[in-house]
MIBA-257274 format. One record per residue (C-alpha): residue in three letters; x, y, z. Coordinates in steps of 0.001 Angstrom, whole numbers. Layout:
% residues N
R  type        u        v        w
R   ALA        X        Y        Z
...
END
This chain:
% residues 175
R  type        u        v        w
R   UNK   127091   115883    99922
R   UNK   125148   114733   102714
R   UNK   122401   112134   102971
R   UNK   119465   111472   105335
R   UNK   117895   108244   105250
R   UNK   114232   107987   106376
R   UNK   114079   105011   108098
R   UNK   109755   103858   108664
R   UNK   109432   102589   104672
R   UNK   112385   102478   104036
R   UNK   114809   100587   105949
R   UNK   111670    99557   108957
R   UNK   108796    97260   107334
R   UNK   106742    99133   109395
R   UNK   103351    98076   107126
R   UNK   103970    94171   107242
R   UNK   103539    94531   111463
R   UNK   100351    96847   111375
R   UNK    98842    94832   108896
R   UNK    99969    91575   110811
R   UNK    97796    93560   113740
R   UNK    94931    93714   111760
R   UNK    95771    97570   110662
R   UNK    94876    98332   107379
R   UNK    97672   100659   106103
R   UNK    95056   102732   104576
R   UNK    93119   103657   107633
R   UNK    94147   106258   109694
R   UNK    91596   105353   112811
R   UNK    93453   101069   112594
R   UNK    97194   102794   112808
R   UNK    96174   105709   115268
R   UNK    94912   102593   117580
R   UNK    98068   100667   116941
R   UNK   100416   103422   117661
R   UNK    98204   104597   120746
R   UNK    99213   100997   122486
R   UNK   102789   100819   121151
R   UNK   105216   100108   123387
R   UNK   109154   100593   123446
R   UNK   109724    96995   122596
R   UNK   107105    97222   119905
R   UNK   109292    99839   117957
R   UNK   112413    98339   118771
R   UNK   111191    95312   117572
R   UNK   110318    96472   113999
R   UNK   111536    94303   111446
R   UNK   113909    95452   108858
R   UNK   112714    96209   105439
R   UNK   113471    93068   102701
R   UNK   115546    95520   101039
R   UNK   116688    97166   104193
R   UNK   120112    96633   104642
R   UNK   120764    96647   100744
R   UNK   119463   100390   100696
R   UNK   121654   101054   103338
R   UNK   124439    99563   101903
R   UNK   123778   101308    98413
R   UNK   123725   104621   100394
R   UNK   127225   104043   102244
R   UNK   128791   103468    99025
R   UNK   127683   106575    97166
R   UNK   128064   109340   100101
R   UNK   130247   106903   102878
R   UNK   129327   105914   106092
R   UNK   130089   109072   108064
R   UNK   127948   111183   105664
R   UNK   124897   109420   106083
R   UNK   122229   109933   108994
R   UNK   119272   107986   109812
R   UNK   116060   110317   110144
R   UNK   112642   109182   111203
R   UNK   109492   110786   112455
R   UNK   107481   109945   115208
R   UNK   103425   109412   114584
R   UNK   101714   112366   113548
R   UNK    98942   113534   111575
R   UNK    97100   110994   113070
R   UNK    93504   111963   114342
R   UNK    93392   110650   118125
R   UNK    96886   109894   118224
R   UNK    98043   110955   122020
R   UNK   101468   112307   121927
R   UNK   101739   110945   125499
R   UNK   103094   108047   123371
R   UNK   106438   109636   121653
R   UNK   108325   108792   124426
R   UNK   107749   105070   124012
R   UNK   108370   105755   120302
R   UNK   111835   107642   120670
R   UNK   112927   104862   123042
R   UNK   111980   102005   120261
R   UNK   113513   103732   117367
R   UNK   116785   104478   119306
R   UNK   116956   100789   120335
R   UNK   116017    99895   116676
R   UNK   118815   101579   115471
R   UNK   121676   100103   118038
R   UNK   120339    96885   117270
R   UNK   119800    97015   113162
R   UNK   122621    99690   112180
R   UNK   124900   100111   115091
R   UNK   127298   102123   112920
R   UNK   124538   104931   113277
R   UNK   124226   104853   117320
R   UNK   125544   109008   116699
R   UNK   124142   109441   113805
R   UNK   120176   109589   113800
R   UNK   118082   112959   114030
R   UNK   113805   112087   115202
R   UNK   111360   114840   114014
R   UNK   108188   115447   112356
R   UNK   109457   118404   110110
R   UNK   111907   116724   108373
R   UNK   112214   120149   105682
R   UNK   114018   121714   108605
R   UNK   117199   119938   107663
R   UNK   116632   120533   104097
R   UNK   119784   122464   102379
R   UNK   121782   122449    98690
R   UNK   124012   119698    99997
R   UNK   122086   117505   101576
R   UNK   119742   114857   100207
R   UNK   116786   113168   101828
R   UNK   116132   109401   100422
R   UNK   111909   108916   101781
R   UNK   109430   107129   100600
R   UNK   106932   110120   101075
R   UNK   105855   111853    98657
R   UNK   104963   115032   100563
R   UNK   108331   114869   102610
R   UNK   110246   114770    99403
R   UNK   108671   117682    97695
R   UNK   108421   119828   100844
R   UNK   112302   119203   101513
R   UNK   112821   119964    97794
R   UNK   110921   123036    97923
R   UNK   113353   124370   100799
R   UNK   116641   124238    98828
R   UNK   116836   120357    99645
R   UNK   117837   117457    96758
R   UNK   115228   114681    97231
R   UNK   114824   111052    95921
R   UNK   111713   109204    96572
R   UNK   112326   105447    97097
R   UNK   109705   103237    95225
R   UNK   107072   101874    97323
R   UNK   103658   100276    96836
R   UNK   101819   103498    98482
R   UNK   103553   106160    96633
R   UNK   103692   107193    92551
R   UNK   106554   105502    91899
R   UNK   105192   101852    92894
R   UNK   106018   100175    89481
R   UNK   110358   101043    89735
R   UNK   112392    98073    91953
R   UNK   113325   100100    94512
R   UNK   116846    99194    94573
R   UNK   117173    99725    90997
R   UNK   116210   102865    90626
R   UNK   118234   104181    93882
R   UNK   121204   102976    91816
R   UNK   120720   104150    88334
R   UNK   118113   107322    88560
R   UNK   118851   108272    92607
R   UNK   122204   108489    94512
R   UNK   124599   107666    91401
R   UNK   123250   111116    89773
R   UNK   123866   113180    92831
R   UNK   126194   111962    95261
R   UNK   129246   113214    95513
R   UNK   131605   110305    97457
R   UNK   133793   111977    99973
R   UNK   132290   114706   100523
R   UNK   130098   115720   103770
END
């Protein structure tokens, strides 16, 4: 078994730094305008979730190091986003990851359709909703991480990766 880790929501408190901008995680127009003037360093520079490095951790234990990857979008769906601005985006997140999870320098995929990599032995861990269900309907195993903007808002999110996520369907060992 397999894991990819979503990274923005999950391990990257990426709602703390818009909202610390003035974004209101809620409106499309505040994050497109963020994201439009992001730089490199701004990504890079990301702060790691509160429960970051404990999800991680949780993870590694269940499937082991060298069957996890990290997987993270770049800004989409966004009206008036200008893809112009991936490139600064890639660069951030790659520099995010050597300097947050170093371990994971090789392992890391960035795309938008994240059901591509969706298959009976491999499980996504995302705190979206829609990414979860879409990877689940193409053969995929899916466990959404409690978070205040999705359905499962009222679990501890490190709780319920332990007892209803990885411990039911990781296999350790095995990738």
């Amino acid at each position: 078994m397999r894991c990819l880790l979503d990274m923005d929501g999950v391990i990257v408190d990426l709602q703390t730094t818009i909202t610390k901008q003035g974004g209101d995680w809620g409106n499309r127009a505040q994050i497109t305008e963020i994201f439009n003037h992001a730089s490199a360093d701004w990504w890079a520079n990301l702060p790691i979730s509160n429960d970051g490095r404990e999800i991680v951790k949780i993870v590694e234990q269940a499937f082991t190091q060298k069957c996890v990857c990290l997987l993270t979008a770049l800004p989409h769906l966004i009206e008036n986003y200008n893809p112009v601005n991936d490139g600064k985006a890639v660069e951030g997140k790659i520099r995010w990851i050597h300097k947050n999870f170093p371990m994971y320098r090789d392992q890391f995929l960035i795309g938008r359709k994240k059901f591509f990599c969706a298959s009976s032995d491999i499980v996504l861990i995302e705190d979206d909703e829609y990414n979860v269900n879409k990877f689940i309907q193409n053969n995929g195993r899916g466990i959404l991480l409690p978070r205040p903007w999705n359905k499962l808002r009222d679990f501890n999110s490190l709780d319920y990766l332990k007892k209803e996520g990885v411990e039911k369907i990781a296999t350790v060992g095995f990738c």
